[in-house]
C-alpha positions in Angstrom: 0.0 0.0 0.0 1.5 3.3 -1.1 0.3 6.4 1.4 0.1 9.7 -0.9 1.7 12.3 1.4 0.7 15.1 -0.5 -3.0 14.0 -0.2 -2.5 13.7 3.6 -1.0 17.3 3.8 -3.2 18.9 1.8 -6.4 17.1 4.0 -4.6 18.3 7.0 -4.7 21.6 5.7 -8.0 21.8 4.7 -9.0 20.3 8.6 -7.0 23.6 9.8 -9.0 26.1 7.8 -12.0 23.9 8.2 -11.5 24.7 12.1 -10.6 28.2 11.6 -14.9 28.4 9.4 -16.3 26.0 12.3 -15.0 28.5 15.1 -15.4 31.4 13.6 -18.9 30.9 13.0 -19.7 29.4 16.1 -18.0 32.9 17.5 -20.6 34.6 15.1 -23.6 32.7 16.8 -24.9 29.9 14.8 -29.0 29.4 15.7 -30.7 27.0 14.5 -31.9 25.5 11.0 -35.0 27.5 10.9 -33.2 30.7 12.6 -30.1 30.9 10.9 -28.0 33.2 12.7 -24.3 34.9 11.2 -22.3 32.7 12.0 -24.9 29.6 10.1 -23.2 29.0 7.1 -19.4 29.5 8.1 -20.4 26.8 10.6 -22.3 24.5 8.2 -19.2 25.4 5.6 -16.6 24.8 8.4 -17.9 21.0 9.1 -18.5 19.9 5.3 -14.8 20.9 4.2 -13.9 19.1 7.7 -16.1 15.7 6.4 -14.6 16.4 3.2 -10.8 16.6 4.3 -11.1 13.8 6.8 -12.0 12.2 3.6 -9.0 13.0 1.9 -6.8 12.2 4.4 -8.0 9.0 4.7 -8.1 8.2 1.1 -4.4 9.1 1.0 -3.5 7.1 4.2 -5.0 4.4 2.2 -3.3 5.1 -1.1 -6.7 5.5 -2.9 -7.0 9.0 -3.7 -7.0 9.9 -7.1 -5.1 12.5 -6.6 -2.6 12.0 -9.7 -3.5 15.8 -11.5 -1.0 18.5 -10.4 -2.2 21.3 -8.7 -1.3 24.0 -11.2 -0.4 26.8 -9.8 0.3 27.1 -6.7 -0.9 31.0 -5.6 -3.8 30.8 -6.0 -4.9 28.2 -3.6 -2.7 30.0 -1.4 -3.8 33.4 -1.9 -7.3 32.2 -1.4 -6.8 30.2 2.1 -5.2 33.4 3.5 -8.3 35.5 2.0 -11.0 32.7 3.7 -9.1 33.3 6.7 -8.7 37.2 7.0 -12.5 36.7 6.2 -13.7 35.4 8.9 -11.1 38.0 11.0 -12.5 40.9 9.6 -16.4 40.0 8.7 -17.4 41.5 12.2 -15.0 44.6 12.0 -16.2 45.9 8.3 -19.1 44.0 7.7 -20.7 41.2 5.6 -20.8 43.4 2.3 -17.8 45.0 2.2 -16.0 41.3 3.5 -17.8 39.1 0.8 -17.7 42.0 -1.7 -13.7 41.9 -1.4 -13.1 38.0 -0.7 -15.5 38.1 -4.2 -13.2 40.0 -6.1 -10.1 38.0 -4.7 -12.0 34.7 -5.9 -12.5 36.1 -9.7 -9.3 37.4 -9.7 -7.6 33.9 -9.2 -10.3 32.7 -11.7 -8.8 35.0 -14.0 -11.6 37.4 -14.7 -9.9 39.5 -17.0 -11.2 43.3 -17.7 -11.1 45.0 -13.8 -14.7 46.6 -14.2 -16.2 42.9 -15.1 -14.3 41.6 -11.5 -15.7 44.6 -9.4 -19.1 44.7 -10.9 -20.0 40.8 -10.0 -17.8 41.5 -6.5 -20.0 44.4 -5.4 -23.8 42.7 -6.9 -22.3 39.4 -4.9 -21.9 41.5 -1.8 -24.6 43.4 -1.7 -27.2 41.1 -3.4 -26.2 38.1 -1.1 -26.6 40.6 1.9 -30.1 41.5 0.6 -31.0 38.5 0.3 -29.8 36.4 3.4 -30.5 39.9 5.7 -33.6 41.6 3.9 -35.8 38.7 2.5 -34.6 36.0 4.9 -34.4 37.5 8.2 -30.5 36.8 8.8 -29.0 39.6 11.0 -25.6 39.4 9.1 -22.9 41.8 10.7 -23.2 45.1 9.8 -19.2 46.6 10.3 -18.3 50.6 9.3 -21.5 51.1 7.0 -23.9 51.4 10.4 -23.4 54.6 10.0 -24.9 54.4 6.8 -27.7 52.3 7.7 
């Protein structure tokens, strides 16, 4: 049986930054199913990438990952972990717009949306629709941050 290493690492982590979602949301107050509070769906996120990198991990302790396809470029997994994770530092601080709007743009970006006005156009409708949505229409108190002044 041949462990894949690189599967392991990688599943371990994806457990860290699944902690980092689980805790941050339960920090946020999670509710329950039918009252969804803020911290909800970084919670619910938070345990599927756990399920999904204890799977991993044990896939590549077995040796029956098919994880044979390089990664490609390394950045932008990188650059993406570190933006999930100031994301959940800074959601309470600035707020859930201006936080998803900007983790958004950083997610386009490593997709490689090319022309700058496309990337912030779909940033800003993904920020503020989302927070229309979740907060106006469904009754989710999502944080609020610098624009209560606004508000």
């Amino acid at each position: 049986m041949m462990r894949k290493v690189g599967d392991i690492l990688v599943g371990i982590v994806f457990l860290f930054i699944a902690a980092v979602f689980t805790v941050g949301g339960i920090r946020l107050s999670i509710g329950t199913p039918t009252e969804p509070q803020p911290g909800f769906f970084p919670f619910l996120g938070g345990m599927t990438l756990m399920i999904l990198a204890g799977i991993l991990i044990f896939q590549g302790w077995q040796g029956t990952s098919s994880g044979t396809q390089a990664i490609g470029k390394l950045w932008g997994p990188l650059i993406l972990t570190v933006g999930l994770v100031v994301y959940i530092v800074v959601l309470e601080i600035t707020g859930y717009i201006i936080a998803t709007t900007l983790l958004a743009a950083i997610v386009l970006r490593i997709l490689e949306t090319k022309p700058f006005w496309v990337l912030s156009v779909i940033s800003l409708i993904l920020g503020v629709g989302s927070y229309f949505i979740f907060d106006g229409l469904l009754g989710v108190p999502l944080p609020v941050g610098v624009l209560a002044k606004f508000w």
